[in-house]
C-alpha positions in Angstrom: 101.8 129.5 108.6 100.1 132.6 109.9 96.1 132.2 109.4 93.7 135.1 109.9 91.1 134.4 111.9 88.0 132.2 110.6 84.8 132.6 109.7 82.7 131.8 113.1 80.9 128.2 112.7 76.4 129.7 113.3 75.3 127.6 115.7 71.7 127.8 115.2 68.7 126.1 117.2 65.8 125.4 115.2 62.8 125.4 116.7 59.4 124.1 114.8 56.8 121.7 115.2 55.8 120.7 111.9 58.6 117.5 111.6 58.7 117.5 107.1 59.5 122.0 107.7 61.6 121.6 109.9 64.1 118.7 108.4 63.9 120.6 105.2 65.0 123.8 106.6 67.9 121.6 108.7 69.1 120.4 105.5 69.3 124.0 103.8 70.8 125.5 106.5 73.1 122.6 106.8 74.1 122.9 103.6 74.9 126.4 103.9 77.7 125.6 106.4 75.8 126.5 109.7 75.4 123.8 112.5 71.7 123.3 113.2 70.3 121.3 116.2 66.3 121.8 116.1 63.8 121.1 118.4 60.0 120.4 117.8 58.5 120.8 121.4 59.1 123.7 124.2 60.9 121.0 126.8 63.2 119.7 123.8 64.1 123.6 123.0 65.3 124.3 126.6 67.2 121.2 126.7 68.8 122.1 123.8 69.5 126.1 125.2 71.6 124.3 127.9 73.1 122.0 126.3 74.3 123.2 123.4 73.9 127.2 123.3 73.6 128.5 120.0 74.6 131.7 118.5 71.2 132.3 117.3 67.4 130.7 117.7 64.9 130.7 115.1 61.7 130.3 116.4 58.5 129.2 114.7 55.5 130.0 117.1 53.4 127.8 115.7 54.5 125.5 118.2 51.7 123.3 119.4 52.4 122.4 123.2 52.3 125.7 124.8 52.6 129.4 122.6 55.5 129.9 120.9 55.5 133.6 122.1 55.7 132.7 125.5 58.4 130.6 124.8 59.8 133.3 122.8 59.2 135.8 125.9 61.2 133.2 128.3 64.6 133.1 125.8 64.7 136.7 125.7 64.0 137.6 129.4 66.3 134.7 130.6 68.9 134.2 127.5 71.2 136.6 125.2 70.2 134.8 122.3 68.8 137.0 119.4 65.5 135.1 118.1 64.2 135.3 114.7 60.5 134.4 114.4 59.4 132.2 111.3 56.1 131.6 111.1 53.5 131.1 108.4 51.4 134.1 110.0 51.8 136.9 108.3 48.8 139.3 110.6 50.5 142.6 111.4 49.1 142.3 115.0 51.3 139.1 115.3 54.4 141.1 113.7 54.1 143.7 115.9 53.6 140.9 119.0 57.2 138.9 118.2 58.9 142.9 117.5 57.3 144.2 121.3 58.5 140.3 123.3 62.0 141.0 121.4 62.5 139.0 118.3 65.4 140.5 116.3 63.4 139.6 113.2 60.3 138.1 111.7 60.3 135.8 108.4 57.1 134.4 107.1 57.3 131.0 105.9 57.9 129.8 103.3 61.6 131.4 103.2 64.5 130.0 101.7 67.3 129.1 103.2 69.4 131.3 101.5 67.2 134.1 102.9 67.2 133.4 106.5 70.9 132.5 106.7 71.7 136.0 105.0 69.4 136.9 108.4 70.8 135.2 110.7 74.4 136.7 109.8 72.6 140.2 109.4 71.2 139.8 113.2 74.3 138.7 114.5 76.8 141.4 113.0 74.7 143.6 115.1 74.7 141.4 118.3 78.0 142.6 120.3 79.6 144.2 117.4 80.6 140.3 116.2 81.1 139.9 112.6 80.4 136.9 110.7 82.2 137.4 107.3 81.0 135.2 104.4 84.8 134.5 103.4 86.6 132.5 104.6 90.4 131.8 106.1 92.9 133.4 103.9 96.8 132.8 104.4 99.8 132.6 102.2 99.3 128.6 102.5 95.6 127.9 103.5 92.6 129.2 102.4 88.9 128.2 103.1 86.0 129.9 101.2 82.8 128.9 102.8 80.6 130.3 100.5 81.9 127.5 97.6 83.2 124.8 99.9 86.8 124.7 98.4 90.5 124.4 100.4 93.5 125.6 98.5 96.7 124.4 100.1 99.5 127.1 98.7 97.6 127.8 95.3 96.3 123.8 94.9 92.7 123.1 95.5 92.3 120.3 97.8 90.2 117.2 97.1 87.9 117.3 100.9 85.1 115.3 101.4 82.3 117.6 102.8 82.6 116.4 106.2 86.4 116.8 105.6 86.1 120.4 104.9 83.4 120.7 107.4 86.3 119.3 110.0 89.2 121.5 109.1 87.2 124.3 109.2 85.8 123.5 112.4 89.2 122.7 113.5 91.3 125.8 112.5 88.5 127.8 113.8 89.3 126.3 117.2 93.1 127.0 117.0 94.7 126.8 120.1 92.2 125.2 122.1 91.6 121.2 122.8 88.6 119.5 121.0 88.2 116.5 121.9 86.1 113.6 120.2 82.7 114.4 121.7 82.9 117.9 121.1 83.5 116.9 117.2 80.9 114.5 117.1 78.7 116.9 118.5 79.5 120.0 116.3 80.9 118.3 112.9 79.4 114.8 112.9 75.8 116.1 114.8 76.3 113.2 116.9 77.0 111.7 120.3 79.8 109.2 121.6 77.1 106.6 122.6 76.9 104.7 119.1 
């Protein structure tokens, strides 16, 4: 079986105080097929940068600890991670502030998720010439489609689970390489080996 090569899994760090915004916006984004790990403080955001680097951050600068601009200012002088800026402040002054530190783009809340994944994948075609294709893997015996969650098996649609689907797709796109258990629990299952 000879597989063209998958649609790139978005890792994307969400980064937002307000706890009820930002679960909701995990969920949609989630359900749009991207892995989201979020953060709702400055020291919880640069954990996550190291821990698990994402392929994108989306920034609310609302943030209450410290200014989410300067945090914005420290991942793009120290990090290569493009930064969208989602923020219920709509002032032009504060537009112009996030374009001048070096976000890739600014979204005014509320936003659907819809909108700021189409974004995200807008921002990061342009990053490094990477494409991130809404199809999905097409062969003469597999296909995934990503943007209706659906596996054919030569012609026959196969009956997967989410997380199933979420798996093999996580899986062929990591063809050839070793995953082991915490790696899946940490990218499919959002989880850690400890429970």
């Amino acid at each position: 079986m000879t597989l063209k090569p998958p649609v790139p899994v978005i890792r994307v760090l969400l980064i937002d105080s307000n706890l009820d915004q930002r679960d909701a916006l995990e969920s949609e984004l989630t359900r749009q097929g991207l892995v989201v790990f979020s953060a709702g403080d400055i020291r919880s955001a640069n954990d996550s940068l190291v821990a698990s680097p994402p392929d994108i951050v989306v920034l609310d600068v609302d943030l209450e600890d410290l200014g989410g601009f300067g945090l914005l200012s420290t991942i793009i002088t120290e990090t290569e991670f493009p930064v969208i800026v989602l923020t219920e402040r709509s002032e032009e002054a504060l537009r112009l502030l996030g374009f001048e530190l070096g976000a890739d783009d600014y979204v005014v809340k509320p936003c659907s998720g819809l909108e700021l994944t189409s974004r995200m994948r807008s921002v990061l075609r342009r990053m490094d010439g990477r494409r991130v294709e809404q199809a999905g893997i097409d062969s003469g015996d597999l296909s995934l489609d990503n943007d209706s969650r659906q596996a054919t098996l030569a012609g026959e649609v196969l009956a997967l689970t989410a997380r199933e689907f979420d798996l093999l797709n996580y899986l062929v796109g990591h063809k050839g390489q070793v995953v082991d258990r915490d790696r899946i629990l940490r990218d499919v299952w959002r989880s850690t080996s400890e429970w």
